[in-house]
Every structure is written in C-alpha cells, then in structure tokens.
DSSP file (Angstrom, degrees, kcal/mol; ACC not computed):
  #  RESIDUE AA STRUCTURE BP1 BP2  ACC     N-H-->O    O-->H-N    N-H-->O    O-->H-N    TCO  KAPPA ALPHA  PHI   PSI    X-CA   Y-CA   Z-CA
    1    1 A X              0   0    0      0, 0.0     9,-0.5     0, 0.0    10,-0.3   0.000 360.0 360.0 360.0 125.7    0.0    0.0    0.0
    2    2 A X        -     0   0    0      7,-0.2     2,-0.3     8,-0.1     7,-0.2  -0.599 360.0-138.4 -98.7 157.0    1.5    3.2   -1.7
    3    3 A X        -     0   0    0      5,-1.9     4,-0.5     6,-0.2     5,-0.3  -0.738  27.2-121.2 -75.0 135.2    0.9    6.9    0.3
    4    4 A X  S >  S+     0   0    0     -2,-0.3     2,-2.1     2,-0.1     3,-0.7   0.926  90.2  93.2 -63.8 -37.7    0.0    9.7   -2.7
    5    5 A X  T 3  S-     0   0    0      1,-0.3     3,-0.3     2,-0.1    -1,-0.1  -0.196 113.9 -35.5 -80.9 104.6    3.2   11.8   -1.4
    6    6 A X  T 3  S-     0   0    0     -2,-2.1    -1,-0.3     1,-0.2    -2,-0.1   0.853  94.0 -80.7  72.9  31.5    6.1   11.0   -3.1
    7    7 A X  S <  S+     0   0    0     -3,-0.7    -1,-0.2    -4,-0.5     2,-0.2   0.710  88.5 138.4  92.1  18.8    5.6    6.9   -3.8
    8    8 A X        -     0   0    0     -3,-0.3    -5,-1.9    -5,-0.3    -1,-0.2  -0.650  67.6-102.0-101.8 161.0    7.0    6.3    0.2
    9    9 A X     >  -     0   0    0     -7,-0.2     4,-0.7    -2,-0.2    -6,-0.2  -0.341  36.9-115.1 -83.3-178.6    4.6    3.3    2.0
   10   10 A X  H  > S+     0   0    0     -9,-0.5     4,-0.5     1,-0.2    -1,-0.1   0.564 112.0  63.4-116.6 -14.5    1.9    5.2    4.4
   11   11 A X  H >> S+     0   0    0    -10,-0.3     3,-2.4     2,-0.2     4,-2.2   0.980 102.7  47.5 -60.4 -57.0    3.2    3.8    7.5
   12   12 A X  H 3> S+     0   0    0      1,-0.3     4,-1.1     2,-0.2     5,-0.2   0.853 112.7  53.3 -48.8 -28.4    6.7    5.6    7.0
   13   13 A X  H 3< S+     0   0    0     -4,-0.7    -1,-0.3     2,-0.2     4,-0.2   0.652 107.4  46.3 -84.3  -6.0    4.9    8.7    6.3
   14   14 A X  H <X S+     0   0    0     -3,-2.4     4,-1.4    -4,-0.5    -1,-0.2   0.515 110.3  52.9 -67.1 -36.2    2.8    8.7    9.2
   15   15 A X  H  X S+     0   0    0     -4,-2.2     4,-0.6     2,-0.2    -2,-0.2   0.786 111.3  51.0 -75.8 -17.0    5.9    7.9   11.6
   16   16 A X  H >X S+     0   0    0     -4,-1.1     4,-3.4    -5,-0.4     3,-0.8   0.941 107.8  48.6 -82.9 -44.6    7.6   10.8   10.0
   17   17 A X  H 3> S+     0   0    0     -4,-0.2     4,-3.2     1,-0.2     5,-0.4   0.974 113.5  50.7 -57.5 -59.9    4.8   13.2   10.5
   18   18 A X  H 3< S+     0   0    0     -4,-1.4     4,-0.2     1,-0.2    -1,-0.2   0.666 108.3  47.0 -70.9   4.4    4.5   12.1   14.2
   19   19 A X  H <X S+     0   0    0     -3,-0.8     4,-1.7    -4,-0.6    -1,-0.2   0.667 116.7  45.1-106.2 -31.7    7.7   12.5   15.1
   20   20 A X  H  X>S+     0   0    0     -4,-3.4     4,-3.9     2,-0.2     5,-0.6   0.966 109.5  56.4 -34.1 -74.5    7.7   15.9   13.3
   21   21 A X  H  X5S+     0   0    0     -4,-3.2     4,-1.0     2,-0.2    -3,-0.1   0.775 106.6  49.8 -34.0 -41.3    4.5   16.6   15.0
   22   22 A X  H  >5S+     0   0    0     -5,-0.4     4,-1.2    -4,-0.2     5,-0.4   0.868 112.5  49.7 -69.9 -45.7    6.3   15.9   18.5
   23   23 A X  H ><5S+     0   0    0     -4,-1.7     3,-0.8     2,-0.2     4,-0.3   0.950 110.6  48.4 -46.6 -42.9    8.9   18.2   17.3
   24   24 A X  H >X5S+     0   0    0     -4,-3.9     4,-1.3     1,-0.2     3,-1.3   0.913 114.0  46.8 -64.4 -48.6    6.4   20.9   16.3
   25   25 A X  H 3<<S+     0   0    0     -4,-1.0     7,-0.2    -5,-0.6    -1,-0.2   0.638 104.9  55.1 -87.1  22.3    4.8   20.6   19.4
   26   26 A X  T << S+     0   0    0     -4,-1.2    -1,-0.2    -3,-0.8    -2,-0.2   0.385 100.8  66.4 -99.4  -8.3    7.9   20.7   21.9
   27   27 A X  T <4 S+     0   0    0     -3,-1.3    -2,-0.2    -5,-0.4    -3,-0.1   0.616  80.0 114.1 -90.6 -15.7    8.8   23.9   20.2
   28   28 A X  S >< S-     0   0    0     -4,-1.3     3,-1.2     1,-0.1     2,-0.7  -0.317  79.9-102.4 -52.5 143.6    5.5   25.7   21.7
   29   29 A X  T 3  S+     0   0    0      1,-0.2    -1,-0.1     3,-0.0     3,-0.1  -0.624 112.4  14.6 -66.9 109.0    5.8   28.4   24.0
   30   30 A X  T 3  S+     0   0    0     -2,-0.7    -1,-0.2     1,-0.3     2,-0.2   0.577 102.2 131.3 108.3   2.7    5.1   27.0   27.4
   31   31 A X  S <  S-     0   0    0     -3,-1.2     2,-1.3    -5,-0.1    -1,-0.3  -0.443  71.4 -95.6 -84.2 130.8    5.4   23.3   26.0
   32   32 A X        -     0   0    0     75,-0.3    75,-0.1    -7,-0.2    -4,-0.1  -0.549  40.7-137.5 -49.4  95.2    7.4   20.6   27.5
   33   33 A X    >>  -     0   0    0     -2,-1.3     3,-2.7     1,-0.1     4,-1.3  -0.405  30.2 -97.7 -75.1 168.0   10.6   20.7   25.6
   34   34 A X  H 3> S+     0   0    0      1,-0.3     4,-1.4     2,-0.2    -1,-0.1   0.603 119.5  56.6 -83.1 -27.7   12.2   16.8   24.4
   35   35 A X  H 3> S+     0   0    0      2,-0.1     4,-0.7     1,-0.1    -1,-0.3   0.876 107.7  40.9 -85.0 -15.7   14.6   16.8   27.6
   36   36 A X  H X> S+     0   0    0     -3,-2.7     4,-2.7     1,-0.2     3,-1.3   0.947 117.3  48.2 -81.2 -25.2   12.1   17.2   30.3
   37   37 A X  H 3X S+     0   0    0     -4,-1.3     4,-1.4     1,-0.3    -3,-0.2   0.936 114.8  54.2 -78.3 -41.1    9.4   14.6   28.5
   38   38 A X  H 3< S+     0   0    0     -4,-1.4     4,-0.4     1,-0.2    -1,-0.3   0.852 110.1  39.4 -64.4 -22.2   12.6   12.4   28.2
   39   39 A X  H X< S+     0   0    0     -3,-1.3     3,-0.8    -4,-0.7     4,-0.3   0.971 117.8  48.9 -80.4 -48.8   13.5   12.5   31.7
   40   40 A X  H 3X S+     0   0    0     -4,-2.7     4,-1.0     1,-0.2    -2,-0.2   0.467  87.9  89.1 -74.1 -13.1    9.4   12.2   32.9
   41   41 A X  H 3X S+     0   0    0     -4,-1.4     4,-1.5    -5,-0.3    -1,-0.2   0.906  92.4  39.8 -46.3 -49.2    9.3    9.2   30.3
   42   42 A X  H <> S+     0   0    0     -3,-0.8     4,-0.7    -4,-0.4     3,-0.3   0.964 121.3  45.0 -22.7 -84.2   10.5    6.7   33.6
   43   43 A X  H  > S+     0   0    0      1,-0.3     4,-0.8    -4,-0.3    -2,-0.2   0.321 106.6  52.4 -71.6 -22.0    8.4    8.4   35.7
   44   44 A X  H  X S+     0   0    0     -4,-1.0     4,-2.6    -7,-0.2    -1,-0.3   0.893 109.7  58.2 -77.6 -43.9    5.4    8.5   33.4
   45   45 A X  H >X S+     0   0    0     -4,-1.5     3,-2.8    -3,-0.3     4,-1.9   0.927 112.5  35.8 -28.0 -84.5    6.0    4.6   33.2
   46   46 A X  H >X S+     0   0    0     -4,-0.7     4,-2.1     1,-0.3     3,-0.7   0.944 108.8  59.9 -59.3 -64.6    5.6    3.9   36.7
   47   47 A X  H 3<>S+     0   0    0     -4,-0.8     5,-3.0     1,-0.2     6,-0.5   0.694 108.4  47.5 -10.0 -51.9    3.2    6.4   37.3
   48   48 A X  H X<5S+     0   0    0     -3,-2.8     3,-0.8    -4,-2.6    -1,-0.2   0.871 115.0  49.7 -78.4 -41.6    0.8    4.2   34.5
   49   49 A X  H <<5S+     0   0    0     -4,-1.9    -2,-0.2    -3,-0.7    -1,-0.2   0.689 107.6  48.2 -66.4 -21.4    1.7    0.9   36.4
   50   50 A X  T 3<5S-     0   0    0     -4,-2.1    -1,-0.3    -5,-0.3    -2,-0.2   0.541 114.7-120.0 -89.8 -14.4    0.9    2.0   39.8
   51   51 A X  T < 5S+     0   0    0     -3,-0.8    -3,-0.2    -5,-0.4    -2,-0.1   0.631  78.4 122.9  72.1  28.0   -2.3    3.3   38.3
   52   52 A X      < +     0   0    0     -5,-3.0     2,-0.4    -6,-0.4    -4,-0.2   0.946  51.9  70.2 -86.0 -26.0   -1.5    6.7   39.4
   53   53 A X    >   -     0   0    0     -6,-0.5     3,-0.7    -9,-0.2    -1,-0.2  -0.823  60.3-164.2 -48.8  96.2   -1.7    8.3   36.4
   54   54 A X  T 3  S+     0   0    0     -2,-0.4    -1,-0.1     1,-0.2    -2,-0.0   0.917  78.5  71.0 -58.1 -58.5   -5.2    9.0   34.4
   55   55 A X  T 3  S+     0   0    0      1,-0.2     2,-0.5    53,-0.1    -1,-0.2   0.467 102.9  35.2  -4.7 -40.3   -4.1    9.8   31.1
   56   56 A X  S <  S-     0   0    0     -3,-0.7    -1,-0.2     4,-0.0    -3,-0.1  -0.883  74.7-136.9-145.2 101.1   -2.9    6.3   30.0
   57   57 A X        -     0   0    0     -2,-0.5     4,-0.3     1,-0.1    -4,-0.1   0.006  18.8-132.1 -23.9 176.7   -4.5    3.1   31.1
   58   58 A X  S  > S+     0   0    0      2,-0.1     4,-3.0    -9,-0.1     5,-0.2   0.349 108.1  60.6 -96.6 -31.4   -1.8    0.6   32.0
   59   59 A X  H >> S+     0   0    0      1,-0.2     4,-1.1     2,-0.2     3,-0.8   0.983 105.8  52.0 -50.5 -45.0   -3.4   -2.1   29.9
   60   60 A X  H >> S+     0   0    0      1,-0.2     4,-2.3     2,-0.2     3,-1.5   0.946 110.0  52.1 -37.3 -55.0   -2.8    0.4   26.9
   61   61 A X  H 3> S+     0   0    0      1,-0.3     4,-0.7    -4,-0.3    -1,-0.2   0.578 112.0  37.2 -46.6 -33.2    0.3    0.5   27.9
   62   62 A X  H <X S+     0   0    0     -4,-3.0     4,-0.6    -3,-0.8    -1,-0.3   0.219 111.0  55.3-119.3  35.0    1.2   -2.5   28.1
   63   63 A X  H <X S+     0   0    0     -3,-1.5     4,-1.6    -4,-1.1    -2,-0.2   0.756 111.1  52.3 -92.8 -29.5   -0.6   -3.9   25.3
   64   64 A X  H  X S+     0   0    0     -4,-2.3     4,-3.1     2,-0.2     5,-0.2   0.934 111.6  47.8 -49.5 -61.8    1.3   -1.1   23.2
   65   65 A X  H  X S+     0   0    0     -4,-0.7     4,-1.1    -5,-0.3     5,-0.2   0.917 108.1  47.4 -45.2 -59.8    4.5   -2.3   24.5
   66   66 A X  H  X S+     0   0    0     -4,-0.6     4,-0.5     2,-0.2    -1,-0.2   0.695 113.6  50.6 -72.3 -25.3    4.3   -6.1   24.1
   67   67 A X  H  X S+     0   0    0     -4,-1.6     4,-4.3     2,-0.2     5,-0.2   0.944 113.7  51.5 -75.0 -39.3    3.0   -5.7   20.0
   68   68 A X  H  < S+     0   0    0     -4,-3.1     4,-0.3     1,-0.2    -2,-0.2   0.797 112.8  35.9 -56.1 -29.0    5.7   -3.6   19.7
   69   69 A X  H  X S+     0   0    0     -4,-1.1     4,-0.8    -5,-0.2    -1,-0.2   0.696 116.3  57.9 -90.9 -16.1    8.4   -5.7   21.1
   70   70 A X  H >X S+     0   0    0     -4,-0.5     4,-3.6    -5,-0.2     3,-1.0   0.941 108.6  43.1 -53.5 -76.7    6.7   -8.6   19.5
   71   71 A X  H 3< S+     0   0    0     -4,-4.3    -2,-0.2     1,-0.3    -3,-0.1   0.599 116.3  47.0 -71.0  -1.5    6.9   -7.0   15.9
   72   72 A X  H 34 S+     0   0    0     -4,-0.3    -1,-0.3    -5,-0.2    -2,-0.2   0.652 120.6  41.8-114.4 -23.1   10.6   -5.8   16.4
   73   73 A X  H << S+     0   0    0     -3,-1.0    -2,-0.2    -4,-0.8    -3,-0.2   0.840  95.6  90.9 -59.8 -51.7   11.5   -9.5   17.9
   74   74 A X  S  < S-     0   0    0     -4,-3.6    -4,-0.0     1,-0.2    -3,-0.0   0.050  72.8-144.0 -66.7 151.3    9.6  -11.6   15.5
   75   75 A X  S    S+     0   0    0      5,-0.0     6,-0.5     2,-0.0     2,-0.3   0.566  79.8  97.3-101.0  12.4   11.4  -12.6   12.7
   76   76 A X        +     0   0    0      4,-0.1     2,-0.3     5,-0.0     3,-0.1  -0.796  59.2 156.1 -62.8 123.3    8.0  -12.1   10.9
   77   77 A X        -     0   0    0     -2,-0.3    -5,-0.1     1,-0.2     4,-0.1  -0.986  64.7-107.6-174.6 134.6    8.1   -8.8    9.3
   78   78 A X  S    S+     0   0    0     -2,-0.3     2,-0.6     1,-0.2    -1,-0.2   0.863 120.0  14.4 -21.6 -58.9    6.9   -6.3    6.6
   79   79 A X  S    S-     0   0    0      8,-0.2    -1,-0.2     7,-0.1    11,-0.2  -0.999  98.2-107.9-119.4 118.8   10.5   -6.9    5.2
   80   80 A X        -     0   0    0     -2,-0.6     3,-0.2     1,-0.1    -4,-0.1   0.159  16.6-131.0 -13.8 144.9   12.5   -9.6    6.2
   81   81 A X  S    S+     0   0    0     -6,-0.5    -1,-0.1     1,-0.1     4,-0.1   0.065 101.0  77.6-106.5  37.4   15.5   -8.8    8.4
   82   82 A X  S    S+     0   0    0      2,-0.1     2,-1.3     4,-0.0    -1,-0.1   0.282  78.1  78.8-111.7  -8.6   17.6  -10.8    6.1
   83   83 A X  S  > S-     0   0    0     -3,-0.2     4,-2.7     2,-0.1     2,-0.5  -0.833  93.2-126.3-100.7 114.2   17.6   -7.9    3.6
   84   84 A X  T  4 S-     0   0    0     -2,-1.3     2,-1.4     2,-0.1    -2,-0.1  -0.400  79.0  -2.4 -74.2 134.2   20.2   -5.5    5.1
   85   85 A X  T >> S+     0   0    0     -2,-0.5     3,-1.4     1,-0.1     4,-0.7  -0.543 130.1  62.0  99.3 -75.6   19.3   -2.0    5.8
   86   86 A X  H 3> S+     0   0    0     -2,-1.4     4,-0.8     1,-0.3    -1,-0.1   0.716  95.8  48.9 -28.3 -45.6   16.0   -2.5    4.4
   87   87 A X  H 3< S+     0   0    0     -4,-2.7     4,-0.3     1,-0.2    -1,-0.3   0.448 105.8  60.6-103.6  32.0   14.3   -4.9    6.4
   88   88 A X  H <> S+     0   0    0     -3,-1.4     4,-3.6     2,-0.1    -1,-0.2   0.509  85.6  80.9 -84.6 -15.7   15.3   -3.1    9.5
   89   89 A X  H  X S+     0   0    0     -4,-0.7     4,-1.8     2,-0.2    -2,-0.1   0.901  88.4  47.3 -21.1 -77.3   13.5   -0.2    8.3
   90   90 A X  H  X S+     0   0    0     -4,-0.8     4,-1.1     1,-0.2     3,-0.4   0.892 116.5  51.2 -66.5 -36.8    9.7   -1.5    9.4
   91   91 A X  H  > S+     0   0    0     -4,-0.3     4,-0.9     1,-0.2     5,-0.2   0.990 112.2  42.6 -53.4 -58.1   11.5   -2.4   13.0
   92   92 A X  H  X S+     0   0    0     -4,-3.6     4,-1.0     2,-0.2    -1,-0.2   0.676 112.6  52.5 -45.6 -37.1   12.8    0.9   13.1
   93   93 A X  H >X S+     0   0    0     -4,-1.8     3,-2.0    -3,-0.4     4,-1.3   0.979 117.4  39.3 -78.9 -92.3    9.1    2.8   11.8
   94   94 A X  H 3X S+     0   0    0     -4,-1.1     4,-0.6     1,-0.3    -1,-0.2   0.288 122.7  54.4-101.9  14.1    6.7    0.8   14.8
   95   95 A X  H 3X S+     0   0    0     -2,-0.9     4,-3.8    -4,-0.9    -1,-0.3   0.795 110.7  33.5 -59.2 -70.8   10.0    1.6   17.0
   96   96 A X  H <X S+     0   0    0     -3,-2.0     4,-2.1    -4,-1.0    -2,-0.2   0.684 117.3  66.4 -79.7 -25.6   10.4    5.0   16.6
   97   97 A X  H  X S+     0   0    0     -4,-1.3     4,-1.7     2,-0.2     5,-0.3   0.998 109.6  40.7 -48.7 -64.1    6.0    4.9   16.5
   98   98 A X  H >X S+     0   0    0     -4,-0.6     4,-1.7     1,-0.3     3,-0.7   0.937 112.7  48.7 -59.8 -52.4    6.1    3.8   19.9
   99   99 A X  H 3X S+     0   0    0     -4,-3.8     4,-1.8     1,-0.2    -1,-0.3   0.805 110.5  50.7 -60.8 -28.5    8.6    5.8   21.3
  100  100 A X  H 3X S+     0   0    0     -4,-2.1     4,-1.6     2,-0.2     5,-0.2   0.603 108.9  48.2 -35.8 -42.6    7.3    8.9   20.0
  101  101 A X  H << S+     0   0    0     -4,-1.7    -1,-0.2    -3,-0.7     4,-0.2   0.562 106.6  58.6 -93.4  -9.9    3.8    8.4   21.2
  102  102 A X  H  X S+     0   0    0     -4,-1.7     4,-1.5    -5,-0.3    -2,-0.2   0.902 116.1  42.6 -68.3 -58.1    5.7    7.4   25.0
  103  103 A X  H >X S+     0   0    0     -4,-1.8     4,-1.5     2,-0.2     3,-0.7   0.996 112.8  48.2 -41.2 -68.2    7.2   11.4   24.4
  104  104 A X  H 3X S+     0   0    0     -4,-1.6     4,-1.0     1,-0.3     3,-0.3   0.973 114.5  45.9 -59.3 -42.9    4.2   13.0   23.2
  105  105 A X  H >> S+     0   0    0      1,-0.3     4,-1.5    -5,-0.2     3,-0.6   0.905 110.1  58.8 -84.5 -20.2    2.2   11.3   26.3
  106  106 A X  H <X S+     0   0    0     -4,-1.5     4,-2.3    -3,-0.7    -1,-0.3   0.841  90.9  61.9 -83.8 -11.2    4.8   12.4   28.6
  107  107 A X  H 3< S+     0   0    0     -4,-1.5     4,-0.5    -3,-0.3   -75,-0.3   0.322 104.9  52.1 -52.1 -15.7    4.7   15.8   28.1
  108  108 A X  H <X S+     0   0    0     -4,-1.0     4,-1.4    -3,-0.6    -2,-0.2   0.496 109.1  50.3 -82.7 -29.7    1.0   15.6   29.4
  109  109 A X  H  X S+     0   0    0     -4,-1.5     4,-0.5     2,-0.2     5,-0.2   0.864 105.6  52.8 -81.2 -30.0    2.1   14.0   32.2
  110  110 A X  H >X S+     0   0    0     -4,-2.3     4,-4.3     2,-0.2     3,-2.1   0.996 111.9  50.1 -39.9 -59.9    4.7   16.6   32.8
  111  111 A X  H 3> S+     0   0    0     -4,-0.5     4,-1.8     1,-0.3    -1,-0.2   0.950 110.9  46.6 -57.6 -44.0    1.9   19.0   32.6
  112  112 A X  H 3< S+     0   0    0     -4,-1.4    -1,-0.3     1,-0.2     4,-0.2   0.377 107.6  61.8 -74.4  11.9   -0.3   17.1   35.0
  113  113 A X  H <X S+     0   0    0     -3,-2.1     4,-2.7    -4,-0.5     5,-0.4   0.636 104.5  42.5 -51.6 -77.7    2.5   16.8   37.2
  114  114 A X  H  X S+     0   0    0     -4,-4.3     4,-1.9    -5,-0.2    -2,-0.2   0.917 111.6  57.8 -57.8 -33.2    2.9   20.1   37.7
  115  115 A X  H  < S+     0   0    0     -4,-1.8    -1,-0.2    -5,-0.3    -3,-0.1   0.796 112.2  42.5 -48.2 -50.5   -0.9   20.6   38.0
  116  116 A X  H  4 S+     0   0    0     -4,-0.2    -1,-0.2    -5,-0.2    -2,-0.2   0.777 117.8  36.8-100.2  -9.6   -1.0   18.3   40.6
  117  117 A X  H  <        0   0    0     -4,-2.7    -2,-0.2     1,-0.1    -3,-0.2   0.967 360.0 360.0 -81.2 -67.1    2.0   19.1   43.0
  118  118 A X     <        0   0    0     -4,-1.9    -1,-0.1    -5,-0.4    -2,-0.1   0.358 360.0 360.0 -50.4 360.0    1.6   22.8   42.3
C-alpha cells in the first residue's frame, strides 16, 4: 500500500509526521521541551503501572508495549530482516512509532504533574 506523497509506503509517512508533529509541538511556548518529557518518560511509566496516572491506562500501555516488542523480535516482518538495511526499516518505523507516542504522552504527564503538585 503506496501513500500519494512522493511513492513512500503510508506507514513511513505517518511515523515521520508524528515524530515531526512531536517536534512541532515541543517547540510551543510553554510546552514541554524533548529533555524534560525524556526524563518524565521513567516516571510517566511507573506512574501508568501504579495506576496513578489517568491519562494512560496501564493495559494500553502494556498492550502497546508487548505488539511492539513482539513485531521488532519476530522474525515475521513487513520486510525480512535478512535484507540489510531495508528490512530493519519496518522495525525501526513501529520503533520510533512507539517511542514517539511514550514522548508525546509524557509531556501531558509533565503537565499534569505540575498541575497536581503545584
């Protein structure tokens, strides 16, 4: 399945946007910039497993986790991972998916963080 922009498949062009899109939106004024959301990434973790946190189920969380480590273990794959370079690609795309949406959602916990100690 082709994406209309520029002939690229529609997954890659979706992770690209959302990892842009986390760029964009660490660049607001008043935003969580990409080192605190990395540091509160831990802390958002635990947070979801202790159930202390609303924002993020922990079954999401860890149903997110375990397809993702699943599809970057399994040696089942959009592309083989016997084609170098290439078939590490689709690991890399539901990789960089996850982690990206782990940022984005800790920058909401940052903010509710502050919200709720303050």
């Amino acid at each position: 399945m082709r994406d209309t922009e520029a002939g690229r498949p529609a997954g890659r062009v979706r992770t690209g946007r959302s990892a842009w899109g986390l760029y964009r939106e660490t660049r607001q004024p008043g935003a969580p910039g990409l080192l605190r959301r990395l540091a509160a990434a831990p802390r958002l973790v635990g947070s979801v497993l202790r159930r202390d946190y609303p924002g993020l189920s922990r079954g999401k969380l860890l149903a997110y986790s375990g397809l993702a480590a699943l599809y970057v273990l399994s040696p089942v794959d959009a592309i083989p991972d016997i084609i170098p370079v290439l078939g590490w690609t689709d690991d890399s795309a539901v990789l960089l998916w996850f982690l990206t949406g782990i940022v984005r959602e800790s920058g909401r916990y940052v903010e509710w963080e502050s919200r709720d100690r303050g």
